[in-house]
CHARMM-style PDB file with segment names, atoms N, HN, CA, C and O in Angstrom:
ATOM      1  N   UNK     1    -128.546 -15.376  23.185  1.00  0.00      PROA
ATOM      2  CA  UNK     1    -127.129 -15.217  23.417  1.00  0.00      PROA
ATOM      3  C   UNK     1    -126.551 -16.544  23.912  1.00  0.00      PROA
ATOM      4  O   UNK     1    -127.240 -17.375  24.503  1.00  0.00      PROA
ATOM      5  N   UNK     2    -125.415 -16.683  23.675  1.00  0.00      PROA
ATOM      6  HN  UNK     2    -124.855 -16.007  23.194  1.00  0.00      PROA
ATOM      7  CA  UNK     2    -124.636 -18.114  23.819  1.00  0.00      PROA
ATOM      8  C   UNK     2    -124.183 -18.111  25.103  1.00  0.00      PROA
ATOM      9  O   UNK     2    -124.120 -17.064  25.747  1.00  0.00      PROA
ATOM     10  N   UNK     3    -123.890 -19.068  25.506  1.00  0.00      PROA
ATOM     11  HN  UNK     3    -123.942 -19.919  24.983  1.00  0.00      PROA
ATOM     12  CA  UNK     3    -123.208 -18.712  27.086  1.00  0.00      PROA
ATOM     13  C   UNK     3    -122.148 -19.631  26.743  1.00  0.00      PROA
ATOM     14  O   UNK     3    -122.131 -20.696  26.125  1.00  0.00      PROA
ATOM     15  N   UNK     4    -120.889 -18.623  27.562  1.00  0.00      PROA
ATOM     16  HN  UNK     4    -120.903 -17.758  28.065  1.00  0.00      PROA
ATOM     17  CA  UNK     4    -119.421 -19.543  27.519  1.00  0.00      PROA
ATOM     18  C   UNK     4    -119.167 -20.079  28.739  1.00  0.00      PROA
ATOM     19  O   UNK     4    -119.418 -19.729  29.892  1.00  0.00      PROA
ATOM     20  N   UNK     5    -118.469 -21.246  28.109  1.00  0.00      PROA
ATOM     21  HN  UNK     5    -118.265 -21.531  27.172  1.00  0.00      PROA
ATOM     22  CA  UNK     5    -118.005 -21.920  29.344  1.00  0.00      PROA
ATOM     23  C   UNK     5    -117.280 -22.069  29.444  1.00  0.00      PROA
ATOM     24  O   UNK     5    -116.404 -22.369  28.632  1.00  0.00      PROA
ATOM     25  N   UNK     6    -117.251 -21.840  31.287  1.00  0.00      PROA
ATOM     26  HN  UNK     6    -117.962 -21.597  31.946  1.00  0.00      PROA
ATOM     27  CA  UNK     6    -115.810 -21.090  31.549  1.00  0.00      PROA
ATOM     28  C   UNK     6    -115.235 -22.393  33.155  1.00  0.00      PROA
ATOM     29  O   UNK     6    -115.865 -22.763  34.145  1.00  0.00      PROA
ATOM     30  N   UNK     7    -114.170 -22.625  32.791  1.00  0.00      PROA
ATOM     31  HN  UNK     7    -113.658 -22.324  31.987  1.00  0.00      PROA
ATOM     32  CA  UNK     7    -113.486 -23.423  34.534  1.00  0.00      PROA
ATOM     33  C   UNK     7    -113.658 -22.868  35.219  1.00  0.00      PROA
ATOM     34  O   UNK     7    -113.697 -21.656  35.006  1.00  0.00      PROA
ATOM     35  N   UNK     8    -113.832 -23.286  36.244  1.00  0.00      PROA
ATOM     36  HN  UNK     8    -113.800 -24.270  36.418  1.00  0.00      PROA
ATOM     37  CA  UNK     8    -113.965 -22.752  38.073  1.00  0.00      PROA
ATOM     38  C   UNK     8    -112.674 -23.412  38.922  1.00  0.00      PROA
ATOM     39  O   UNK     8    -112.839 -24.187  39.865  1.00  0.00      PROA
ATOM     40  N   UNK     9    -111.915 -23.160  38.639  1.00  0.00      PROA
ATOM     41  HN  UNK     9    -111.780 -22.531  37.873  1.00  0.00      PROA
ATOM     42  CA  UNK     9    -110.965 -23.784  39.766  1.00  0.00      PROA
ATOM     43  C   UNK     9    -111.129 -23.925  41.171  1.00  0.00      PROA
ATOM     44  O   UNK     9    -111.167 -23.001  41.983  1.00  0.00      PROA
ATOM     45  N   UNK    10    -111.231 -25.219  41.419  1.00  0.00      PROA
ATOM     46  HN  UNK    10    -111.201 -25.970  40.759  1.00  0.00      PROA
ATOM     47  CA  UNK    10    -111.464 -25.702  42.825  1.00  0.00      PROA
ATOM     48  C   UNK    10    -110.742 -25.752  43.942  1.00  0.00      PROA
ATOM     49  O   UNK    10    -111.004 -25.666  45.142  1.00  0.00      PROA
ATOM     50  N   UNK    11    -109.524 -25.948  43.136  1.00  0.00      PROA
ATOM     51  HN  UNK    11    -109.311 -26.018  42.162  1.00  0.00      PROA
ATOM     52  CA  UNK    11    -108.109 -25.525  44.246  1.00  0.00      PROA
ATOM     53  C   UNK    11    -107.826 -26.942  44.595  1.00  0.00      PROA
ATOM     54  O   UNK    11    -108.287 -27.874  43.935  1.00  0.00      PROA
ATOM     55  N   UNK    12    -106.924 -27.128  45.830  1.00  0.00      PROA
ATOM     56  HN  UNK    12    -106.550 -26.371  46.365  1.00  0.00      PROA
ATOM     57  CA  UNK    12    -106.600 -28.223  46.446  1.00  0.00      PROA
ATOM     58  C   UNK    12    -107.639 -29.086  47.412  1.00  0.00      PROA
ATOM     59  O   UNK    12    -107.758 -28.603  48.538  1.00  0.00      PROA
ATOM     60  N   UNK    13    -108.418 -30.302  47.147  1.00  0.00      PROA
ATOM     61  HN  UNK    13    -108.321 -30.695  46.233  1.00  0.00      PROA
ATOM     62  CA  UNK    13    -109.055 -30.939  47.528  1.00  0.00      PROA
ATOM     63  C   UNK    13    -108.101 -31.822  48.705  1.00  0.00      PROA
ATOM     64  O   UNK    13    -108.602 -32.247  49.746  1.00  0.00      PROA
ATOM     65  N   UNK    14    -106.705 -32.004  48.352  1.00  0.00      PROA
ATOM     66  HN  UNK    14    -106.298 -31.660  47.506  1.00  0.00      PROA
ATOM     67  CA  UNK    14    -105.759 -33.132  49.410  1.00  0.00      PROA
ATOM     68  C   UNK    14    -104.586 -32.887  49.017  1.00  0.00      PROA
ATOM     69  O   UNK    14    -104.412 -32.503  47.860  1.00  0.00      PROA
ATOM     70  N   UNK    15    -103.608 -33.040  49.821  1.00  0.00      PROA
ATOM     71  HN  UNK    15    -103.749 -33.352  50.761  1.00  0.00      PROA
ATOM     72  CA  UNK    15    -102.603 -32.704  50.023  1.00  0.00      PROA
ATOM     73  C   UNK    15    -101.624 -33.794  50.940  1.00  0.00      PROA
ATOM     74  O   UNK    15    -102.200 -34.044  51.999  1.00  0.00      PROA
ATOM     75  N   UNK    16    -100.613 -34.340  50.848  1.00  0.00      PROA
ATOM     76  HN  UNK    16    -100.145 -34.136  49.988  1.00  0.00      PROA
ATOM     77  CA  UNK    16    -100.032 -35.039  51.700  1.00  0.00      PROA
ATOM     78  C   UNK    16     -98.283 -35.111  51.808  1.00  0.00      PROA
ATOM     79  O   UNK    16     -97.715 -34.862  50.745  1.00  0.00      PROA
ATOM     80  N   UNK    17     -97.803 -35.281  52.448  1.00  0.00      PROA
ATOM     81  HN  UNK    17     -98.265 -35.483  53.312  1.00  0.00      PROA
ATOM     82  CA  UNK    17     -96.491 -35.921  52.298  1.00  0.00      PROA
ATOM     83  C   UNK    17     -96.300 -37.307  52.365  1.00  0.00      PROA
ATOM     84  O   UNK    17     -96.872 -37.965  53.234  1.00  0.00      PROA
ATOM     85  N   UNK    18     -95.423 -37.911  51.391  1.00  0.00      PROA
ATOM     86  HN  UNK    18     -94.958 -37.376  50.685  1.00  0.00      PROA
ATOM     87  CA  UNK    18     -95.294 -39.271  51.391  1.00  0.00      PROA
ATOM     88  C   UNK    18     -93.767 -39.712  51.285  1.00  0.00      PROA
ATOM     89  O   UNK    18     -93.204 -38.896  50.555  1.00  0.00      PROA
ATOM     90  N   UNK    19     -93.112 -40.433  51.615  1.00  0.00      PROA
ATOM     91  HN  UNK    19     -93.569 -41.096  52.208  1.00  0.00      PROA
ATOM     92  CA  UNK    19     -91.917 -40.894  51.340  1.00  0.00      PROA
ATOM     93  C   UNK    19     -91.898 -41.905  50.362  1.00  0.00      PROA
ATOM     94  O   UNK    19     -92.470 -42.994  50.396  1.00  0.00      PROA
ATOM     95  N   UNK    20     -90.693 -41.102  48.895  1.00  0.00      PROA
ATOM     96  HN  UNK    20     -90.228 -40.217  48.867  1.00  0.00      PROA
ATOM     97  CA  UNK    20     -90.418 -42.384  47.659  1.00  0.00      PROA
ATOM     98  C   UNK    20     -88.652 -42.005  47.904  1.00  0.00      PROA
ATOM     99  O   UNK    20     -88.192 -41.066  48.554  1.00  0.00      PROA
ATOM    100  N   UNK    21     -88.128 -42.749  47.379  1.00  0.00      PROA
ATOM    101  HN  UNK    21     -88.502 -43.512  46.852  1.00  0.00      PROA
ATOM    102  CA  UNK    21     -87.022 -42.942  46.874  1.00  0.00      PROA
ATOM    103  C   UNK    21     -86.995 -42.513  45.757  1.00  0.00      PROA
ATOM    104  O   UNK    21     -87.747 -42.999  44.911  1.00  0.00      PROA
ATOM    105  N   UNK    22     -85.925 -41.252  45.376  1.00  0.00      PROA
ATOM    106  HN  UNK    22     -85.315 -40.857  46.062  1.00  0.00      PROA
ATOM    107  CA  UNK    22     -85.477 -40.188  44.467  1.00  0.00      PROA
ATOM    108  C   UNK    22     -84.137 -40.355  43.912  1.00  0.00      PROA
ATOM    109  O   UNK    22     -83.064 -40.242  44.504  1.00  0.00      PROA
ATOM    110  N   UNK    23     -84.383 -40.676  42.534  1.00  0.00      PROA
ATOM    111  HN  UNK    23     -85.255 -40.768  42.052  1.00  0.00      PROA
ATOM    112  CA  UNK    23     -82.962 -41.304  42.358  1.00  0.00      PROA
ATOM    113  C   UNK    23     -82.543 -40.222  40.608  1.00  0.00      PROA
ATOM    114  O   UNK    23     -83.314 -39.894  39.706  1.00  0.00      PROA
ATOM    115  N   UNK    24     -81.193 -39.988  40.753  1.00  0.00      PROA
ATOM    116  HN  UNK    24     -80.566 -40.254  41.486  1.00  0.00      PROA
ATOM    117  CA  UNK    24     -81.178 -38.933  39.613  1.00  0.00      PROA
ATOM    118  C   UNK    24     -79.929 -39.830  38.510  1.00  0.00      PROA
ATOM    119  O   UNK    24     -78.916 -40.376  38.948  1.00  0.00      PROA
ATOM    120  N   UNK    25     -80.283 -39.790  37.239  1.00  0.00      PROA
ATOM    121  HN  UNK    25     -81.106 -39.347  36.883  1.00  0.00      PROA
ATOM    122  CA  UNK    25     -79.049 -40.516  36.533  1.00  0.00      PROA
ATOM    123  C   UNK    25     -78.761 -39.651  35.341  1.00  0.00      PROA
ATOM    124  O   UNK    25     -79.389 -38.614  35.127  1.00  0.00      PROA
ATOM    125  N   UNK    26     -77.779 -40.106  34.556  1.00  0.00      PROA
ATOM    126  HN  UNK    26     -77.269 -40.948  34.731  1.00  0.00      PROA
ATOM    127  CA  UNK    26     -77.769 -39.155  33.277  1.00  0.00      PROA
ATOM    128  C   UNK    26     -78.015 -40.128  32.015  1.00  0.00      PROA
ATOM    129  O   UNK    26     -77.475 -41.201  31.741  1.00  0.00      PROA
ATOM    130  N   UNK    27     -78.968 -39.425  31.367  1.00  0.00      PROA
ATOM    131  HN  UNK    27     -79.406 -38.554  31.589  1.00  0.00      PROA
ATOM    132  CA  UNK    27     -79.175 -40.368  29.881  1.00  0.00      PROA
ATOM    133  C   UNK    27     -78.660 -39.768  28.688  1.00  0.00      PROA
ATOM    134  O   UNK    27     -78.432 -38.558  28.672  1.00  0.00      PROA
ATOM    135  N   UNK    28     -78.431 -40.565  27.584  1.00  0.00      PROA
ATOM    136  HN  UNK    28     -78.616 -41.548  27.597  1.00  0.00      PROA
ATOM    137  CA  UNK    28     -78.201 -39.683  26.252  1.00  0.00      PROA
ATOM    138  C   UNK    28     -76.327 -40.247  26.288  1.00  0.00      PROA
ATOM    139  O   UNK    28     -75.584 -40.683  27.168  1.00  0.00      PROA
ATOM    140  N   UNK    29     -76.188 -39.950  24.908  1.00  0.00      PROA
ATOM    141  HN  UNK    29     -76.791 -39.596  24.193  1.00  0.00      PROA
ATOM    142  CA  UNK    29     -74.989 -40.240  23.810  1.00  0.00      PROA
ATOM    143  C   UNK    29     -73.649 -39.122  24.157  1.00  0.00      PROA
ATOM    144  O   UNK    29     -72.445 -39.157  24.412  1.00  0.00      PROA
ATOM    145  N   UNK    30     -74.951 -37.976  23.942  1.00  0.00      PROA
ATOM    146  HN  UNK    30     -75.928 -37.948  23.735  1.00  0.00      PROA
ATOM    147  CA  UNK    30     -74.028 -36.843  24.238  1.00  0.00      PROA
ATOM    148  C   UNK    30     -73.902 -36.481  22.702  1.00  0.00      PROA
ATOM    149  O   UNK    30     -72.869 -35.943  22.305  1.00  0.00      PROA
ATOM    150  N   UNK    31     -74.911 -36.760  21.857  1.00  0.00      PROA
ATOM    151  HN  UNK    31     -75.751 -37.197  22.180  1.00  0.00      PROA
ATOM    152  CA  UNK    31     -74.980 -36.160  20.392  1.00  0.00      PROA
ATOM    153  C   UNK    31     -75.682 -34.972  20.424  1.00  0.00      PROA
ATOM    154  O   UNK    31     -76.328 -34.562  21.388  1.00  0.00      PROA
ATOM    155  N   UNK    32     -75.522 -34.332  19.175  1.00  0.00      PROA
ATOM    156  HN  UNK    32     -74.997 -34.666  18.392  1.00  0.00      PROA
ATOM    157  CA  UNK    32     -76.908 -33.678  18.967  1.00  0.00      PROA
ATOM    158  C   UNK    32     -78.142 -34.265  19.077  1.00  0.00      PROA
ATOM    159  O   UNK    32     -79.055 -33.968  19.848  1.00  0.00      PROA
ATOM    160  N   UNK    33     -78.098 -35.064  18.300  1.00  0.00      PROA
ATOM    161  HN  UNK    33     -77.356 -35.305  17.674  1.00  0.00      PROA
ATOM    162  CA  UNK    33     -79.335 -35.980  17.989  1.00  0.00      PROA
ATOM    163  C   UNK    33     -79.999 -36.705  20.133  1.00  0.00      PROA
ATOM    164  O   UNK    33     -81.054 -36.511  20.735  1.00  0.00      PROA
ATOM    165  N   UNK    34     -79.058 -37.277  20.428  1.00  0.00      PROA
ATOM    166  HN  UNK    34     -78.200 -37.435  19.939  1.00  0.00      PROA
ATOM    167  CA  UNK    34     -79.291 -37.630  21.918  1.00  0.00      PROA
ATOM    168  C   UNK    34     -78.579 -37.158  22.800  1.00  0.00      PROA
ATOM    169  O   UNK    34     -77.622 -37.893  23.045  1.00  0.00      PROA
ATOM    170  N   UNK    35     -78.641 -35.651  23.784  1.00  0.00      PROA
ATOM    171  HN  UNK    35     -79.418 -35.054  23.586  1.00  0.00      PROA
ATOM    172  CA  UNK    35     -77.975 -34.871  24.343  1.00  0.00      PROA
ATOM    173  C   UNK    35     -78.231 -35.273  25.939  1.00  0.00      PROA
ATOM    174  O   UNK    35     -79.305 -35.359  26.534  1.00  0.00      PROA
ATOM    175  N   UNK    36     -76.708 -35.516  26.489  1.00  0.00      PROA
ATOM    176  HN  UNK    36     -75.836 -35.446  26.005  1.00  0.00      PROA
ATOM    177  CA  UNK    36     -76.414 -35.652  28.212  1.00  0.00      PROA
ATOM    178  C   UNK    36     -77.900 -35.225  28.543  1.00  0.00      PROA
ATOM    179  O   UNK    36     -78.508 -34.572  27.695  1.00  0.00      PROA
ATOM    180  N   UNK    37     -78.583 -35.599  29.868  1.00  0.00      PROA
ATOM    181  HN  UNK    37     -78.089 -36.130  30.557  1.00  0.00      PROA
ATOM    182  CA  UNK    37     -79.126 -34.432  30.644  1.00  0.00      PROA
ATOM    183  C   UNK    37     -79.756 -35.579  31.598  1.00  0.00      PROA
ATOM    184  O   UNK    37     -79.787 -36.780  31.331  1.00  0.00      PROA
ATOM    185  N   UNK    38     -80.154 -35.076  32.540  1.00  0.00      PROA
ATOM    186  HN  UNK    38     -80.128 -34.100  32.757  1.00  0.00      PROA
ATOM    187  CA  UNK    38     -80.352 -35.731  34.237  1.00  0.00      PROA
ATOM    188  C   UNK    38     -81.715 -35.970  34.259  1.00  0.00      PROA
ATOM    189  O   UNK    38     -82.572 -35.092  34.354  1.00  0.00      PROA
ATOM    190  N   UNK    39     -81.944 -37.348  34.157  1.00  0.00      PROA
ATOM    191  HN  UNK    39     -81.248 -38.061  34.080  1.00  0.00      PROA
ATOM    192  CA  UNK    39     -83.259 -38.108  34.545  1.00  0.00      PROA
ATOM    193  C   UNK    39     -83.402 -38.655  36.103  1.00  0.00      PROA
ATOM    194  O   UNK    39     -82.845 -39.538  36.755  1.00  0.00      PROA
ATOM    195  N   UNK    40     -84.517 -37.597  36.385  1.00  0.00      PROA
ATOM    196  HN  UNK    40     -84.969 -36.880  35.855  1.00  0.00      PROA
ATOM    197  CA  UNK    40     -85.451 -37.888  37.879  1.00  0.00      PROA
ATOM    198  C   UNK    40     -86.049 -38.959  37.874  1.00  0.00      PROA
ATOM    199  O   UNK    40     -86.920 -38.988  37.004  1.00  0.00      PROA
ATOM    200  N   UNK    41     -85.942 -40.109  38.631  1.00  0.00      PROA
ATOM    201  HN  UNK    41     -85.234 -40.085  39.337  1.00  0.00      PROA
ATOM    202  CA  UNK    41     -87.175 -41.199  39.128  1.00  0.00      PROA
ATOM    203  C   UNK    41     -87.544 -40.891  40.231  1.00  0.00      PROA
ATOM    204  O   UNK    41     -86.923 -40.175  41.017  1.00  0.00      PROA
ATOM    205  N   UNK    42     -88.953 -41.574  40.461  1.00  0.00      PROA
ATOM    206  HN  UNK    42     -89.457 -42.156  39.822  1.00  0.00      PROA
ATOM    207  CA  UNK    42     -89.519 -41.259  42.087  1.00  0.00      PROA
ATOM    208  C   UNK    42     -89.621 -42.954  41.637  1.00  0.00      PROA
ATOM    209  O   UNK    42     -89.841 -43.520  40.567  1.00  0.00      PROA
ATOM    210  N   UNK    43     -89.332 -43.444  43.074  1.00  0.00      PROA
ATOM    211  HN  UNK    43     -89.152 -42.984  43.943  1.00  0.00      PROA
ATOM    212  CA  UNK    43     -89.286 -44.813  43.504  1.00  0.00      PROA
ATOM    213  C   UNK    43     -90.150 -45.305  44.547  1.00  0.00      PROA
ATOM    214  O   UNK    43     -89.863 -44.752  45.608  1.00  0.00      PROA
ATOM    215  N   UNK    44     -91.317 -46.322  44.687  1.00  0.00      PROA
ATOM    216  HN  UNK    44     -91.550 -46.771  43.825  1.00  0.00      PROA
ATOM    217  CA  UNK    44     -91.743 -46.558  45.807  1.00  0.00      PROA
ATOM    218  C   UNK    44     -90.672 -47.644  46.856  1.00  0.00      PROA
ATOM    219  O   UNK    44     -89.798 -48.226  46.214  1.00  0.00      PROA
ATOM    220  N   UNK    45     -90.689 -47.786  47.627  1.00  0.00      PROA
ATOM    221  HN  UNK    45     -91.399 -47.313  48.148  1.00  0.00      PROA
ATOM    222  CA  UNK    45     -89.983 -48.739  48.805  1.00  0.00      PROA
ATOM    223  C   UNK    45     -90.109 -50.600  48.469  1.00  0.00      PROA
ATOM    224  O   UNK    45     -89.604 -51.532  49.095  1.00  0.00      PROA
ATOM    225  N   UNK    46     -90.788 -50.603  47.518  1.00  0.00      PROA
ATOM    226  HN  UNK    46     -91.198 -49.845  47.010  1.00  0.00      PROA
ATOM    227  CA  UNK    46     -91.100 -52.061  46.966  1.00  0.00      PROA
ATOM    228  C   UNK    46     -90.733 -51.782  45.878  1.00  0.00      PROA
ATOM    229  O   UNK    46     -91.296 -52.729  45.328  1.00  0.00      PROA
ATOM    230  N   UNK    47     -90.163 -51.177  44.929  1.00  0.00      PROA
ATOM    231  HN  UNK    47     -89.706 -50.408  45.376  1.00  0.00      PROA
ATOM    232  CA  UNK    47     -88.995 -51.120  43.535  1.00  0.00      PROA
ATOM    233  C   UNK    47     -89.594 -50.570  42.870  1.00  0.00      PROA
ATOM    234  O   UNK    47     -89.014 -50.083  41.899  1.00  0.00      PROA
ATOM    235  N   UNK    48     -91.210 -50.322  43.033  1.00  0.00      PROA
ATOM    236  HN  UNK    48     -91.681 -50.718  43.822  1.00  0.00      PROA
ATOM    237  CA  UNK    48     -92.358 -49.946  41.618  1.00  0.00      PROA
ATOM    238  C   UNK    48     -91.837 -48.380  41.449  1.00  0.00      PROA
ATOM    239  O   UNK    48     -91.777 -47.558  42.363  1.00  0.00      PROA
ATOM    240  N   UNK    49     -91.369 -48.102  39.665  1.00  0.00      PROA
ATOM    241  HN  UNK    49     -91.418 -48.770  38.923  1.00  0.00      PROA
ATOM    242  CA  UNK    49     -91.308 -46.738  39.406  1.00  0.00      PROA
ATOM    243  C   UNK    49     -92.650 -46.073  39.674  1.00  0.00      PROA
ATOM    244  O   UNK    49     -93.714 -46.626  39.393  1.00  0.00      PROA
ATOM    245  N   UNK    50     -92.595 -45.299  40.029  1.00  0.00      PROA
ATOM    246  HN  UNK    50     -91.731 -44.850  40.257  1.00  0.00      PROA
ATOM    247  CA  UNK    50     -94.063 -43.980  40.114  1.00  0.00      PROA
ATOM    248  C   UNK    50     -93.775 -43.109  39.582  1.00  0.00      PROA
ATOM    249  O   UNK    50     -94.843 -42.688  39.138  1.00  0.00      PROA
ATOM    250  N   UNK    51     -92.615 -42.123  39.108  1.00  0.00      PROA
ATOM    251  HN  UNK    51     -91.747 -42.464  39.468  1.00  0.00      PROA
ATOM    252  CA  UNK    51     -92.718 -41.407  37.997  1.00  0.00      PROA
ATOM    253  C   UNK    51     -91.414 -40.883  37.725  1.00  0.00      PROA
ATOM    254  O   UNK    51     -90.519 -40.839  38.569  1.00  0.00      PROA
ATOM    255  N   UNK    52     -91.298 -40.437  36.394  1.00  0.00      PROA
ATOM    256  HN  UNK    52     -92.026 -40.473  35.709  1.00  0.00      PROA
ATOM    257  CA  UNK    52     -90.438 -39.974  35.894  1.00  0.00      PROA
ATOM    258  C   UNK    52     -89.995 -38.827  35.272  1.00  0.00      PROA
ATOM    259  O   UNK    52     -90.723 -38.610  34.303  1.00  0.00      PROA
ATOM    260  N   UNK    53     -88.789 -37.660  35.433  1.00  0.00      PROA
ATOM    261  HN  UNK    53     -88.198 -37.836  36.220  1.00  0.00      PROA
ATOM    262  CA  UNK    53     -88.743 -36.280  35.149  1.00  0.00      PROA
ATOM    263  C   UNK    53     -87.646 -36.213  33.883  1.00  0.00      PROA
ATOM    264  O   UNK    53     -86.552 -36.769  33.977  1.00  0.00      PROA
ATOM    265  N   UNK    54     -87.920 -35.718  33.085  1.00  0.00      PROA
ATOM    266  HN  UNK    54     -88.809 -35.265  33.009  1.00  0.00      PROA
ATOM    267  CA  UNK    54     -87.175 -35.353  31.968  1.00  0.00      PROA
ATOM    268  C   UNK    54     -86.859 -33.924  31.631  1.00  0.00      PROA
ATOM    269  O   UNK    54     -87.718 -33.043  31.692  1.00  0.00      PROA
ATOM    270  N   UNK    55     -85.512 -33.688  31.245  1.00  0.00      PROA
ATOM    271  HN  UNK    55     -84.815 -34.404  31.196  1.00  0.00      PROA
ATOM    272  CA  UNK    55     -85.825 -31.928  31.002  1.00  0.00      PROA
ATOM    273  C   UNK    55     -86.580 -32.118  29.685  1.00  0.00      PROA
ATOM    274  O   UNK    55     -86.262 -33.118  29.042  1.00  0.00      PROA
ATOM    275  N   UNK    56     -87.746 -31.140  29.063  1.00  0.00      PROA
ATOM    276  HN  UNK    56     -88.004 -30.328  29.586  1.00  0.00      PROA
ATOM    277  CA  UNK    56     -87.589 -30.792  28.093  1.00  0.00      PROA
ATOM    278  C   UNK    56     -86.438 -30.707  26.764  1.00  0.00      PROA
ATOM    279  OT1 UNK    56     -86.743 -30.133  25.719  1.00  0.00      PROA
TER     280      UNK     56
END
């Protein structure tokens, strides 16, 4: 018999709070093709982007 393999979820190993700079803008034409909608940055305190949110 075969054995499946299966994930074990480990859960949360670390956890922290950190302070970035959260900055929200709007991108897009406002076409169909390129539609308004509100882009999230997370900012570190020295200018470096760390990440970015898009709607779907």
């Amino acid at each position: 018999m075969k054995s499946e393999k299966t994930v074990r979820p480990r859960g949360t190993d670390s956890a922290r709070v950190i302070q970035v700079i959260e900055t929200r803008s709007i991108r897009g034409r406002g076409t169909a093709d390129d539609v308004n909608r509100e882009v999230i940055q997370y900012w570190s305190f020295d200018g470096k982007l760390l990440a970015e949110r898009e709607p779907d």
